[in-house]
C-alpha positions in Angstrom: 29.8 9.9 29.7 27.4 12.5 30.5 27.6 14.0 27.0 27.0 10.9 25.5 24.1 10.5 27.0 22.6 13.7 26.7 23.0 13.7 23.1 19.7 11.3 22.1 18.1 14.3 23.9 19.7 16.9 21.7 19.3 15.1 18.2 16.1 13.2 18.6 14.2 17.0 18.2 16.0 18.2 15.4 15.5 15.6 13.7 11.8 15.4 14.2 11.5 19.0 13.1 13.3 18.4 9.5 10.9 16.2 9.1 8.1 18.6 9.5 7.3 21.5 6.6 8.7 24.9 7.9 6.7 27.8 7.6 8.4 30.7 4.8 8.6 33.8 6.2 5.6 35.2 5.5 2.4 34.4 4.0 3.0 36.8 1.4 5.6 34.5 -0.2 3.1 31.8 -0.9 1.7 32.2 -4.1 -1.6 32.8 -3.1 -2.4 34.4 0.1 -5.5 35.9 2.2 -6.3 36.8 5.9 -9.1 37.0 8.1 -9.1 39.5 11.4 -6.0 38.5 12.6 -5.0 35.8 11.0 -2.6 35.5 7.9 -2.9 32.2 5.1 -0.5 31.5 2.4 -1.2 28.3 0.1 0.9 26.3 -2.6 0.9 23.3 -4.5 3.2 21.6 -2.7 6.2 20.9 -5.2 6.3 17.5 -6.8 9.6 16.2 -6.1 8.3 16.9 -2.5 4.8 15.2 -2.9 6.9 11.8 -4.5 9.0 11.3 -1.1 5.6 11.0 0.4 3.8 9.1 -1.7 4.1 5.9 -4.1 4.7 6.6 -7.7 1.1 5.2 -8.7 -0.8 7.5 -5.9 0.9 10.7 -6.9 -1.3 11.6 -9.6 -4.7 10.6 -7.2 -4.1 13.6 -4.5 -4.0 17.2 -5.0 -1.3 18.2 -2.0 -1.9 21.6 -0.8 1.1 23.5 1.3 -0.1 26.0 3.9 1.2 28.4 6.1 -1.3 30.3 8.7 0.8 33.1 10.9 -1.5 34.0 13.6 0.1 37.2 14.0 0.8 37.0 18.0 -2.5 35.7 18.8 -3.5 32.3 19.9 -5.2 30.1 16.9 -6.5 26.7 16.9 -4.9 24.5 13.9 -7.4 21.9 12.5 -6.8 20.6 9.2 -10.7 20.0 8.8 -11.6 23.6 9.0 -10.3 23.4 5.5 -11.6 22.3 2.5 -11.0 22.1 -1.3 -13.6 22.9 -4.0 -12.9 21.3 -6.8 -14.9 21.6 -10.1 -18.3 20.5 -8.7 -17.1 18.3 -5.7 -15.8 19.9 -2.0 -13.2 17.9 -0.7 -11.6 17.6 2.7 -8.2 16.7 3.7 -7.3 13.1 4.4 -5.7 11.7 7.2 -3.0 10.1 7.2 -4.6 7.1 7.6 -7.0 7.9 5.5 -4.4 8.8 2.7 -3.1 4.9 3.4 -6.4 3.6 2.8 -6.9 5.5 -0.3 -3.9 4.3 -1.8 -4.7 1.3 -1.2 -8.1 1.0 -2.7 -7.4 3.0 -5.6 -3.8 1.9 -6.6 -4.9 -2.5 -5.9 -0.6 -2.3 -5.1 -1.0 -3.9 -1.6 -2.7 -6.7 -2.8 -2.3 -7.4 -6.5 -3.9 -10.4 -7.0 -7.1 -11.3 -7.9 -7.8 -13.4 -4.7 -7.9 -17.5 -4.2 -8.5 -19.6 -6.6 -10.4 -23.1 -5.4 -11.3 -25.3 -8.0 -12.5 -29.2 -8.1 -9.5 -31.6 -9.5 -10.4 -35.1 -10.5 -8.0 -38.0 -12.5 -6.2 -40.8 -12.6 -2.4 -42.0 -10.9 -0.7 -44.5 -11.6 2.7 -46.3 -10.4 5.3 -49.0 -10.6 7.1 -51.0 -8.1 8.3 -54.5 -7.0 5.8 -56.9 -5.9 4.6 -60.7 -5.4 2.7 -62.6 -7.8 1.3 -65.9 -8.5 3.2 -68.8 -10.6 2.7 -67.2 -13.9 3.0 -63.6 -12.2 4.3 -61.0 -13.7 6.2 -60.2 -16.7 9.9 -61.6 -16.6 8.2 -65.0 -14.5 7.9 -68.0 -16.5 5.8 -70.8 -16.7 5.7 -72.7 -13.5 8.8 -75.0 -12.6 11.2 -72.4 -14.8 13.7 -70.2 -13.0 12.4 -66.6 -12.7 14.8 -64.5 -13.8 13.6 -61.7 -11.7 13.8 -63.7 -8.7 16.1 -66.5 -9.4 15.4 -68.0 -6.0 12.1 -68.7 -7.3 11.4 -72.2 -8.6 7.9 -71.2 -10.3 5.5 -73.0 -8.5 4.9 -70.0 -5.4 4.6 -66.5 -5.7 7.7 -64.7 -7.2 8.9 -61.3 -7.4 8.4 -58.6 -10.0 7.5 -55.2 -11.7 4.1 -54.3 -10.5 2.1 -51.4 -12.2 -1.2 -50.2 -10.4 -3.3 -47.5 -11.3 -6.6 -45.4 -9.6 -8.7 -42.4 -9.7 -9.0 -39.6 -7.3 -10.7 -36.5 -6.9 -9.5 -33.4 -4.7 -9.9 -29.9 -4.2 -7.2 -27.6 -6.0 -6.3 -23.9 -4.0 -4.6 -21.2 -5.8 -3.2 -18.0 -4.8 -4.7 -15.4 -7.8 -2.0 -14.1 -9.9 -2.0 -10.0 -11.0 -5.3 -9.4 -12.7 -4.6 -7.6 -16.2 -4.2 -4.3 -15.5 -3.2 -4.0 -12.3 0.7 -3.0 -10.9 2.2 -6.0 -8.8 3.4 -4.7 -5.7 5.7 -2.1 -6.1 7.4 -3.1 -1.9 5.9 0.1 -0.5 4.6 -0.4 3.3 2.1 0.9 4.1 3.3 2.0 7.3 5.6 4.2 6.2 3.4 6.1 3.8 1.3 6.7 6.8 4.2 8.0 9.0 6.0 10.3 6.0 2.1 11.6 5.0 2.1 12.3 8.9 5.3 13.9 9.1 4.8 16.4 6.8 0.9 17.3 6.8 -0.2 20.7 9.1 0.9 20.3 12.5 -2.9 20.5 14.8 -3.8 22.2 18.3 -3.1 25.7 19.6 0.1 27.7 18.4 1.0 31.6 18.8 3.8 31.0 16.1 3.5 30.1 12.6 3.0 26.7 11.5 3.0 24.9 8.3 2.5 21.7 6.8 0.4 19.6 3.8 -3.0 18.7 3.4 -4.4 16.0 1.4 -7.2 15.8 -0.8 -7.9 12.5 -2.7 -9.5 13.9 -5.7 -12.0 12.1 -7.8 -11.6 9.1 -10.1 -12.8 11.8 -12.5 -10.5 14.7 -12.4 -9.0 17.2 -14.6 -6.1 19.9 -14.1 -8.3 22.4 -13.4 -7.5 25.0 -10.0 -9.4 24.2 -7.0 -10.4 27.1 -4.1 -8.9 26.2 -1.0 -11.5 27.6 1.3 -10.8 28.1 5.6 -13.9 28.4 7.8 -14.1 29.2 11.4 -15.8 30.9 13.7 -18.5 31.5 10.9 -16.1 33.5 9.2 -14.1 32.1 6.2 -11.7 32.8 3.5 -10.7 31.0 0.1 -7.4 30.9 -1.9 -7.5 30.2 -5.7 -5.1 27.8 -6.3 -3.0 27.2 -9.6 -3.9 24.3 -11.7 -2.0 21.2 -11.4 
């Protein structure tokens, strides 16, 4: 009994942390590395088989993930993502939130809400239908002249009103609402929630506050509408000290 209720304890972390990036070994086996005093940096690309668990197929292409790893070589450092930032042709960039990443796709992928909006138009005509009424002694078709059996209503000995088909017709104007269908162009919605691209983006990016170990994790830089595959500089500032990392073209 008691182990079975220990174990949520046990299992919860672990799984928490594989969600998480883990630092390599050393910032040396990033592909691009630098220090300052210190601290140690290694960068990546993040790999994209990594970068499409996180993000929807049509936002892949719209962020430039960046793995790091800082190893502050047994001295206390203070992580914050926004001491980072990304120059990129003639733009500097800094790393989204998660949030922020959410919002992003959003605007730029149209996927959350396809449509083009709500269509309300004016609607005007005419309706018309058929029944069974009453009419007067020469009433409607199928009576017969007055004093002649009806042979809609039999009963009827033509000189009241009798029964028969009835047809009536009238206008009407309304208002018409419709819910916009895809506009040209744009993906329907591809099903992904937005809240869990939020919580993998959150999962994975660089873990912030104070550490004395290594730590490692993605950042997030929506790039311009206008882009091309060229490298960016991942730069780190603090303390009015800072460093930068050439990074590999996408």
């Amino acid at each position: 009994m008691r182990l079975s209720m220990a174990l949520p304890f046990v299992v919860a972390p672990l799984l928490l942390a594989s969600d998480g990036v883990p630092p390599r070994p050393a910032a040396t086996d990033y592909p691009v590395h630098n220090n300052m005093d210190a601290l140690d940096i290694g960068a990546a690309l993040a790999p994209a088989k990594e970068v499409k668990k996180i993000l929807p197929a049509d936002a892949v292409n719209k962020f430039l993930v960046v793995e790091v790893g800082m190893y502050p070589g047994g001295s206390r450092i203070n992580v914050d993502s926004f001491d980072f930032s990304l120059k990129y042709g003639d733009e500097m960039l800094h790393p989204s939130t998660p949030e922020e990443v959410v919002a992003v796709w959003k605007e730029k992928s149209n996927t959350t809400f396809p449509g083009h909006g709500v269509d309300v138009s004016n609607e005007e005509g005419i309706t018309c239908a058929a029944g069974t009424g009453t009419a007067g002694p020469n009433g409607p078709v199928g009576s017969t002249t007055p004093g002649s059996p009806n042979p809609t209503n039999p009963n009827a000995n033509g000189t009241g009103p009798v029964m028969g088909p009835t047809r009536g017709c009238a206008t009407y104007t309304g208002v018409r609402v419709d819910v916009g269908q895809p506009a040209p162009g744009h993906p329907v919605n591809t099903g992904q929630d937005a809240h869990d691209v939020e919580a993998r983006a959150r999962a994975r990016a660089l873990p912030e506050g104070n550490s004395v170990n290594p730590v490692a994790g993605y950042l997030y830089f929506a790039l311009p509408k206008k882009h091309t595959s060229a490298p960016g500089v991942l730069r780190y500032s603090k303390g009015g000290a800072s460093i930068e990392l050439t990074l590999p073209a996408k």
